[in-house]
C-alpha positions in Angstrom: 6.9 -5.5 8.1 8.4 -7.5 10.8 11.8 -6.4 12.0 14.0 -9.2 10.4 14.9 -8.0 6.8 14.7 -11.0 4.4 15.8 -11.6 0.5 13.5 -9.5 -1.8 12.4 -11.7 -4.7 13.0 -10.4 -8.1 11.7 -10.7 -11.6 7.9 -11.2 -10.9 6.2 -11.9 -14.2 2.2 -12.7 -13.3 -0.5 -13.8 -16.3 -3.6 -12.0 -14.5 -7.1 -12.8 -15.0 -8.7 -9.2 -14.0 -12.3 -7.1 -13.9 -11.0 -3.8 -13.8 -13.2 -1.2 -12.7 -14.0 1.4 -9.9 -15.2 0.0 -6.9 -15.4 -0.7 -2.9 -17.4 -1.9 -0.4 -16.3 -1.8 2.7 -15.5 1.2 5.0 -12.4 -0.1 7.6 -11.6 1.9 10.4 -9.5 -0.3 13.1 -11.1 0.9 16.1 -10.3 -1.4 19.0 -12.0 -1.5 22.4 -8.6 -2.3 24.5 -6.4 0.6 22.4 -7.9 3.7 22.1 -4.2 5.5 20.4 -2.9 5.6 17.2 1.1 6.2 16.9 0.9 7.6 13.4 0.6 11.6 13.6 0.6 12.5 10.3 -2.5 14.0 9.3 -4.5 14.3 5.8 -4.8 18.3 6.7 -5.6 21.1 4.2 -2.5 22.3 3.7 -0.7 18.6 3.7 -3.5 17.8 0.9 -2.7 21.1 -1.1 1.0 20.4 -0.7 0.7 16.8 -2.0 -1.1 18.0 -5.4 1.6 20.8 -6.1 5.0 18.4 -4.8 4.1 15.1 -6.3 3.9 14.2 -9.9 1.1 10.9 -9.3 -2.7 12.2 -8.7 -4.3 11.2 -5.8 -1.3 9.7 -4.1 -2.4 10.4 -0.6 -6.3 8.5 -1.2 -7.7 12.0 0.4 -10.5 11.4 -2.2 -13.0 9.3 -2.4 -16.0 10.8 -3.1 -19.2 11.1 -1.8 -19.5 7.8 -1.5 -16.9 4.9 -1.0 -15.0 5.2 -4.3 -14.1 6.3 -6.5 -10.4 7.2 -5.8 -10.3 9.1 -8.8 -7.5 9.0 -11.4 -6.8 5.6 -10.0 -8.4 2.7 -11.6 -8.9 -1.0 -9.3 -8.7 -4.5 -10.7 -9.1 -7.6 -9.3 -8.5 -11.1 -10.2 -11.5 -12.7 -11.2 -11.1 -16.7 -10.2 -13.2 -19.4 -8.5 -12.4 -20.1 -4.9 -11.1 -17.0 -3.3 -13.5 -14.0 -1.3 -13.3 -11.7 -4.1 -10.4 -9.1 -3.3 -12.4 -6.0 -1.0 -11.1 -2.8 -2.1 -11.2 -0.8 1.4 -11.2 2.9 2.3 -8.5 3.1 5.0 -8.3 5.5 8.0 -5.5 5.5 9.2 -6.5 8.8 11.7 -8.7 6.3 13.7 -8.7 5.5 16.7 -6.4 8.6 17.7 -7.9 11.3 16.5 -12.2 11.0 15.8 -12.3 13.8 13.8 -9.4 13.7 11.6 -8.8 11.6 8.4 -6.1 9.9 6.7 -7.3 7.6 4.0 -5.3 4.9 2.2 -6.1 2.0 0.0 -6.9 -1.3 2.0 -6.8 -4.2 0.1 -8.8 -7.7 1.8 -8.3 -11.0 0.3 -8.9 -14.5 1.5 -8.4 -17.8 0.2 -12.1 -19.8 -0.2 -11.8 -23.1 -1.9 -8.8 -22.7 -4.8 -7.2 -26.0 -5.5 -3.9 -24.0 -7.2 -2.3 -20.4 -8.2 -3.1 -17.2 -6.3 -5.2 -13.9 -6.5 -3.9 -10.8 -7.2 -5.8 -7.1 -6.8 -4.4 -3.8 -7.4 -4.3 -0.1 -9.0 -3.1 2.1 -11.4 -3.3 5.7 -13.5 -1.6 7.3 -16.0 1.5 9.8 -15.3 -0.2 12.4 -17.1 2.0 15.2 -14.9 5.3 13.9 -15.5 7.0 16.8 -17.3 9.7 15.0 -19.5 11.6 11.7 -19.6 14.3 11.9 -16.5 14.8 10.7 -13.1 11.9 10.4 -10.6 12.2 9.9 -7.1 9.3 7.6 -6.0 8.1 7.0 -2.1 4.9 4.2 -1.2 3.8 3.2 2.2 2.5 -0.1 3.7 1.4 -2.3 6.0 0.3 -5.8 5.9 -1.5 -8.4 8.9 -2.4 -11.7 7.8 -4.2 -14.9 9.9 -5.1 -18.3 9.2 -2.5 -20.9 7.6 0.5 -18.9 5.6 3.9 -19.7 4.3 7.1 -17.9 3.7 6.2 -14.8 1.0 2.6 -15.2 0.8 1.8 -11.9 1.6 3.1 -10.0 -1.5 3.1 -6.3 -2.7 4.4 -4.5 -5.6 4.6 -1.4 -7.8 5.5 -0.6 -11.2 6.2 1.8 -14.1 5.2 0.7 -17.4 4.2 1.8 -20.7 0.9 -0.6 -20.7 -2.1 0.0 -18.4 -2.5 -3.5 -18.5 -1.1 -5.0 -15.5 -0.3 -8.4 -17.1 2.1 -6.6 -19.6 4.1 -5.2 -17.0 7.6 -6.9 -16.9 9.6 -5.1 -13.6 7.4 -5.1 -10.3 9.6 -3.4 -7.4 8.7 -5.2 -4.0 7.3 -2.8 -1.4 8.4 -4.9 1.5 11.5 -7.5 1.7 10.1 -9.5 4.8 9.2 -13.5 4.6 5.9 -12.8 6.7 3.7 -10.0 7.1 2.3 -9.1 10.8 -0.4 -11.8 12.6 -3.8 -10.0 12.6 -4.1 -11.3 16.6 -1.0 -8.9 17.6 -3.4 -6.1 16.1 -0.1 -3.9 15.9 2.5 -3.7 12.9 4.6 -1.7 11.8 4.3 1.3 8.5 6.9 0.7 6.8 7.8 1.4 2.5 10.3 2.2 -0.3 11.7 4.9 -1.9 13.4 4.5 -4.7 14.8 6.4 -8.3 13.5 5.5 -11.1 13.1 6.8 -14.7 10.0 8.0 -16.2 8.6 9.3 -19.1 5.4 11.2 -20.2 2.3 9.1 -20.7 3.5 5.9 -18.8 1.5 4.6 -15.8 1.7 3.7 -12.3 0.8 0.3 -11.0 0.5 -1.0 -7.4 -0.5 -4.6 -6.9 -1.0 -6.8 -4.3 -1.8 -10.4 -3.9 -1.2 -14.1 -2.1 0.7 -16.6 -3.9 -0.1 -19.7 -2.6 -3.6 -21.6 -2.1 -3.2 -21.7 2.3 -6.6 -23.0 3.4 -8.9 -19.8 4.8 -5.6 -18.0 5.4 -6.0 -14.1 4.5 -4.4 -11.1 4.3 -5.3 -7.2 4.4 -2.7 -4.8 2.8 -2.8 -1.4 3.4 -0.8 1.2 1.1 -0.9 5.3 1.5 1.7 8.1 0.6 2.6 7.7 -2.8 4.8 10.3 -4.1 7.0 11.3 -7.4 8.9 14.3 -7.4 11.7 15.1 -9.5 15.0 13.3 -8.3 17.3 16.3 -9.1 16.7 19.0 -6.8 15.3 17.4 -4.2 16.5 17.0 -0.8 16.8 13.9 0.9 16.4 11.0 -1.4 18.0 8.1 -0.5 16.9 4.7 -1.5 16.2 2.4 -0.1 13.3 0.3 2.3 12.5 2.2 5.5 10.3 2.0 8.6 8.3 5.3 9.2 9.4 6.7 13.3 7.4 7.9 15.8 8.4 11.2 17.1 6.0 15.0 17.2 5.3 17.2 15.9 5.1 14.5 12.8 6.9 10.8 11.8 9.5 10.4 9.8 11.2 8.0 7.5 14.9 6.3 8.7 16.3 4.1 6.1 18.7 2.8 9.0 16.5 1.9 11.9 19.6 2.5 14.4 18.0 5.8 13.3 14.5 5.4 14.9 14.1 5.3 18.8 10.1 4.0 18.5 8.9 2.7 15.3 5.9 4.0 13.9 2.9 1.7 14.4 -0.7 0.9 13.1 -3.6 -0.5 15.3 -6.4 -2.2 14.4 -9.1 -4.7 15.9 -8.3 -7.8 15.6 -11.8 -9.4 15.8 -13.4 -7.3 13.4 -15.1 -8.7 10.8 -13.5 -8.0 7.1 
């Protein structure tokens, strides 16, 4: 997120207490009285939308719906953790269109969570649906987006977020969670800017398994919180397709759309995302 790039930290095995079910309550938009632009130009347009369902292989990928009402983000299905002493994780519809363009929309899944009282452990909160599109067992190319801001007390890899394939839809029987970012430390919610930054990566995937995207903070920090933000989640078939190296990457500002560089000697002006930083969450 920030523009050091840190050790990535392998081999995450979490025990999760979870409530799994479809929810959200909280619409966040990131307007901001002193920055009236948004950097980010891609736009959840018609034809992007109708492009998305016939190119990617994961429903909903692009959290263009929601309903008529916040949630749900149908095929996906939300869990939380469910322990004492944390603000129960707030599952957030995302627009990342705001402030720049009123009339346009670009959802993602937000994720607030917020340390309250625990004495020990962390709180995780996440995602996931069944592949039911992949067409047989092969190599899958597979793209998600972030950002993360954080305030209050935090250490060193606090701030965490992963995604999976695996054959359970339980989140605690997963064994291989890829990190989405490497960095120690996500972006301080009083800069009010940060980076969009992700991973793509080939994987293999057969019919039936399902996608998981989890987030969480490890550590107990006194009142410290974080808000993640994740949008853009692809999987297209990795033969054939143009351009897939793997790798992290920071998304690039430039027009008529941004684009990902896996090299930022690559990117003149780094794509960035604006928010409020004194709005309440």
């Amino acid at each position: 997120m920030t523009k050091p790039r840190l050790a990535i930290l392998l081999g995450v095995l979490l025990v999760l207490a979870l409530t799994a079910s479809a929810f959200a309550e909280l619409v966040v938009t990131y307007t901001s009285t002193d920055d009236t632009w948004s950097e980010y130009t891609i736009q959840d347009t018609v034809d992007r939308e109708a492009q998305a369902t016939t190119n990617s292989l994961v429903d909903n990928g692009a959290f263009t719906q929601w309903g008529t009402t916040l949630g749900p983000a149908d095929p996906w299905t939300f869990w939380r953790d469910n322990k004492a002493g944390w603000t129960a994780g707030r599952l957030s519809e995302v627009d990342l269109a705001l402030p720049a363009n009123p009339e346009g929309i670009n959802n993602a899944m937000g994720w607030f969570i917020q340390h309250s009282g625990a004495k020990e452990g962390g709180y995780y909160a996440g995602a996931y649906q069944q592949l039911t599109r992949i067409p047989a067992a092969g190599l899958y190319y597979v793209s998600i987006s972030t950002t993360a801001f954080s305030d209050g007390k935090t250490g060193p890899y606090n701030s965490v977020a992963w995604y999976a394939i695996s054959d359970s839809a339980n989140p605690s029987e997963v064994t291989d969670w890829r990190e989405l970012f490497p960095d120690q430390f996500v972006c301080p919610n009083g800069d009010g800017v940060c980076n969009y930054v992700g991973r793509d990566e080939t994987v293999t995937i057969t019919p039936g398994q399902y996608f998981h995207v989890m987030v969480g903070r490890k550590f107990p920090e006194f009142m410290g919180w974080t808000m993640f933000v994740i949008d853009d989640i692809s999987i297209v078939a990795a033969d054939g397709t143009p351009n897939t190296e793997n790798g992290f990457y920071n998304w690039c500002n430039a027009r008529p759309e941004d684009f990902k560089a896996h090299d930022t000697d690559d990117c003149n002006n780094l794509t960035e995302i604006h928010w409020d930083p004194d709005q309440v969450r």
